[in-house]
DRENDREN-75259 format. One record per atom (N, C-alpha, C, O, CB): z, y, x; residue number from 1. Coordinates in steps of 0.05 Angstrom, whole numbers. Atoms other than C-alpha are relative to their C-alpha. Glycine has a CB too. Layout:
<atoms>
       Z       Y       X  vexpa
       Z       Y       X    NUM
...
</atoms>
This chain:
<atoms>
       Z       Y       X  vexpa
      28       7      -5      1
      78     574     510      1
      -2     -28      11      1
     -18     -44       0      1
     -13      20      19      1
      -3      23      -9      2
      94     516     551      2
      -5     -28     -22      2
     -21     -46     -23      2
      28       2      12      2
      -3      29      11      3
     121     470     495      3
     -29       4     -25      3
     -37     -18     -34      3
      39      -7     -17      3
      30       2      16      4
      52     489     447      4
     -14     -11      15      4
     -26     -27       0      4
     -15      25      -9      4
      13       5     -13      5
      13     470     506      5
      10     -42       7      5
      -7     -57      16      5
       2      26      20      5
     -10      19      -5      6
      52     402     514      6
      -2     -16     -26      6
      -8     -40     -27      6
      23       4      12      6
      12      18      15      7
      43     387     448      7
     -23      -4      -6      7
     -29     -28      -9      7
       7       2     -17      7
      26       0      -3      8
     -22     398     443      8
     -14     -24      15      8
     -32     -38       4      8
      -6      24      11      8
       9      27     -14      9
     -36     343     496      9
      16     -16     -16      9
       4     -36     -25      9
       6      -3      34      9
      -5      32       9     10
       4     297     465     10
      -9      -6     -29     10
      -4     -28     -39     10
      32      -7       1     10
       7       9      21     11
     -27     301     403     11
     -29      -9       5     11
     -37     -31      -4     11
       4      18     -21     11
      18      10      -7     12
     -90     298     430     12
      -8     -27      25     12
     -30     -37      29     12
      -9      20       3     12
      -6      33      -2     13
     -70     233     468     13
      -4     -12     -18     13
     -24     -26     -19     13
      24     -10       6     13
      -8      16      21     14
     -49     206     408     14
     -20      -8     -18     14
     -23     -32     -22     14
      17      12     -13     14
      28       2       7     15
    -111     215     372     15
     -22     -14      16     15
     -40     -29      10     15
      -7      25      -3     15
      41      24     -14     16
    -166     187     423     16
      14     -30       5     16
       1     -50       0     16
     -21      13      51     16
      -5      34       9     17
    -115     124     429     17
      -1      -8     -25     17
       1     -33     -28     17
      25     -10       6     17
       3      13      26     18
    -121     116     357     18
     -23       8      -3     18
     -26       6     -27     18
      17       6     -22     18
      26       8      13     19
    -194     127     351     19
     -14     -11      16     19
     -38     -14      10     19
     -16      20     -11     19
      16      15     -12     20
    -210      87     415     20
      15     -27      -2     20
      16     -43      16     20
      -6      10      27     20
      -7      30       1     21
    -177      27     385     21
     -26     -15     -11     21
     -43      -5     -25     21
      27      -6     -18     21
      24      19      16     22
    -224     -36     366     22
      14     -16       6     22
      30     -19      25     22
     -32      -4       7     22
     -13      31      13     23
    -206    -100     335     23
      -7     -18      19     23
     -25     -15      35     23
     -14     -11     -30     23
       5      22     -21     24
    -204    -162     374     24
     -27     -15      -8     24
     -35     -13     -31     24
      25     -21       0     24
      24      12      -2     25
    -265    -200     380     25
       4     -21     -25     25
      25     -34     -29     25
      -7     -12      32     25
     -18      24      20     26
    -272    -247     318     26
       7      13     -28     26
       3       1     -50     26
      34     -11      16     26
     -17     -21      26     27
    -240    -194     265     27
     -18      25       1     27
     -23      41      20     27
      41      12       9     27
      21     -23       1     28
    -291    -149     233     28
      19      27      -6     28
      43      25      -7     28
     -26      -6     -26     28
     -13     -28      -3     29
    -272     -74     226     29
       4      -2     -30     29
      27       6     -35     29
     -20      27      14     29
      -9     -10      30     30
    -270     -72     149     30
      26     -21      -8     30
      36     -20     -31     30
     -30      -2     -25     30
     -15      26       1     31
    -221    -137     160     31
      32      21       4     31
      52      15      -8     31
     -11     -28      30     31
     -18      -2     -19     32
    -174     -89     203     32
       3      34      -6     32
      23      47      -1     32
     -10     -12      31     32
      -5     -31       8     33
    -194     -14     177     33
     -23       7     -33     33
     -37      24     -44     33
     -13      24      34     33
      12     -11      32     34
    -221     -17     109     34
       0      29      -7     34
      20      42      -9     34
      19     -11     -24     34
       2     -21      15     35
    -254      45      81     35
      -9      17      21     35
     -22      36      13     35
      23       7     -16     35
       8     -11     -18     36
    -267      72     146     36
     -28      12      12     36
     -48       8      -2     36
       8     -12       9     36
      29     -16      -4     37
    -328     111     183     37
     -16     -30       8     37
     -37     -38      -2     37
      -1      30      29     37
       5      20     -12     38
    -329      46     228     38
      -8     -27     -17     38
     -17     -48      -6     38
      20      -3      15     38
      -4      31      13     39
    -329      -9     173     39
     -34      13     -19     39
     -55       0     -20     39
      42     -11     -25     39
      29      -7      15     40
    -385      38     127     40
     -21      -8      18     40
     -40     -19       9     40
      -5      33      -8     40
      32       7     -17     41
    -435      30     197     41
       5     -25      -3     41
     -15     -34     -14     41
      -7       9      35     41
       5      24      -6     42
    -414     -42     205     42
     -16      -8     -30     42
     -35     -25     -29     42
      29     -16       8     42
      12      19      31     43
    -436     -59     126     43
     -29      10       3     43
     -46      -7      -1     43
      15      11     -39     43
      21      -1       1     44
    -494     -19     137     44
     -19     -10      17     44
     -43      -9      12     44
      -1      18      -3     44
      14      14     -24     45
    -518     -53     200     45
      -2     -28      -8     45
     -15     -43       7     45
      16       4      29     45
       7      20       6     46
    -512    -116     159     46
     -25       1     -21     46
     -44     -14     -26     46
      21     -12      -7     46
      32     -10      25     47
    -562     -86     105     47
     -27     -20      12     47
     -37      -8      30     47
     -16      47       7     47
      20       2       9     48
    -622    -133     104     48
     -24      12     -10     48
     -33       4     -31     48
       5      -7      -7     48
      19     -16      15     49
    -677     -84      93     49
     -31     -19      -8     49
     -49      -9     -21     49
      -6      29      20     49
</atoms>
């Protein structure tokens, strides 16, 4: 039980550091994660309506 429980955190570490990364200031998201949830809002927040 232990080591299910140990992995469990470390995967779910692993995961919120990789979805609380962001690009350095300067470098857009579709520059750095093409295809992504993050790069579809950024294009659409450039939309001109």
């Amino acid at each position: 039980m232990i080591p299910r429980l140990l992995g469990t955190l470390l995967l779910s570490a692993l995961l919120g550091a990789c979805t609380a990364y962001k690009p350095a200031p300067g470098y857009s998201v579709c520059a750095t994660k093409p295809g992504s949830w993050d790069c579809q809002v950024e294009q659409y927040e450039k939309v001109d309506f």
